[in-house]
Phi, psi and omega in degrees: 000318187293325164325313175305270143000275175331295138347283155320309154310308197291348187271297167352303183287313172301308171322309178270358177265334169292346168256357159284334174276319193306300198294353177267320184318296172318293172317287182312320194267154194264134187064062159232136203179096175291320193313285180349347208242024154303205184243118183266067170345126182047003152249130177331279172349290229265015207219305173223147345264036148304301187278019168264314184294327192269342143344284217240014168288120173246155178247002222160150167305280220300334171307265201312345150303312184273009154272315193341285212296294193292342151251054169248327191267288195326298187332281171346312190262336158298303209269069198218322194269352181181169184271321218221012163276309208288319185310329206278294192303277186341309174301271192323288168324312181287318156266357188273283185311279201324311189301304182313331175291283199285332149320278199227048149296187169294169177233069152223157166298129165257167203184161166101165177264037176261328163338288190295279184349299146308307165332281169307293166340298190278347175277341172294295207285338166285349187273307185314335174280311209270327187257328162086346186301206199256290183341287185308299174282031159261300176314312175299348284169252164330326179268343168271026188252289147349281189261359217287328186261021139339305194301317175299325167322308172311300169300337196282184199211045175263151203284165171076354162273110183270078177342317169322291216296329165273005163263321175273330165257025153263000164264333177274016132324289186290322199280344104358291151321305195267003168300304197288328184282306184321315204307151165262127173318133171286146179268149185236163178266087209263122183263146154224177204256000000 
């Protein structure tokens, strides 16, 4: 178990040290400035390689700061429910909210990991509802606790933030969620002698 665990930080830890590496890279080298590579809502440029891409693109120290700590902890609290869950929810928040970011956002770069960050959020607290065990709703139970003023992310309308990105991926979170609480466990076959 401590193994287990151990493990799970470390993919937690790997996430957040790769959108840190992006963001010094960036910082350092002088005109060098990725945010063009978000996601540009209805231009083809904005499509590939945005919505893959804007997860870890940041616009500021205090952008990548104030994403860090929640995604680090949610990451963390995803992958508590499985080894290849958080890689699968992560996937799935990025391109389900992206595509939607780009479908109908705004016509700016959206950018930053508060997208996948609603995502793990809203999957935490909707998986704890659709699956009902004590593990899920303890976990849902601690991020609402934690996190419960997330909710304010949906309303504010402050510029340079993008609300899309915190609306669609907290709707690809849950449609995740009730995939994952629904499915029926696969059945195996026990021969006996």
């Amino acid at each position: 178990m401590v193994e287990a665990l151990k493990t799970r930080l470390q993919i937690a830890t790997s996430l957040l040290v790769l959108i840190w590496v992006i963001f010094l890279i960036e910082a350092i080298i002088p005109g060098f400035d990725l945010r063009t590579w978000g996601i540009l809502p209805r231009h083809v440029s904005g499509l590939f390689p945005g919505i893959i891409a804007a997860p870890l693109l940041h616009g500021g120290l205090w952008h990548i700061v104030a994403n860090s700590i929640p995604l680090f902890v949610l990451s963390f609290l995803v992958s508590l429910h499985g080894g290849g869950r958080l890689l699968r929810v992560g996937i799935t928040v990025t391109l389900v909210g992206g595509l939607l970011v780009w479908l109908f956002g705004r016509n700016a770069y959206h950018i930053g990991a508060s997208g996948l960050v609603f995502g793990l959020w809203a999957y935490l607290l909707a998986y704890g509802y659709v699956k009902r065990d004590l593990k899920a709703i303890v976990i849902a139970m601690a991020v609402f606790i934690f996190y419960g003023g997330m909710v304010f992310g949906f309303l504010m309308s402050t510029p340079g933030v993008s609300v899309e990105s915190h609306i669609f991926g907290a709707l690809a979170g849950v449609l995740c969620a009730i995939k994952d609480g629904c499915s029926k466990p696969k059945a195996t076959t026990s021969l006996s002698n």
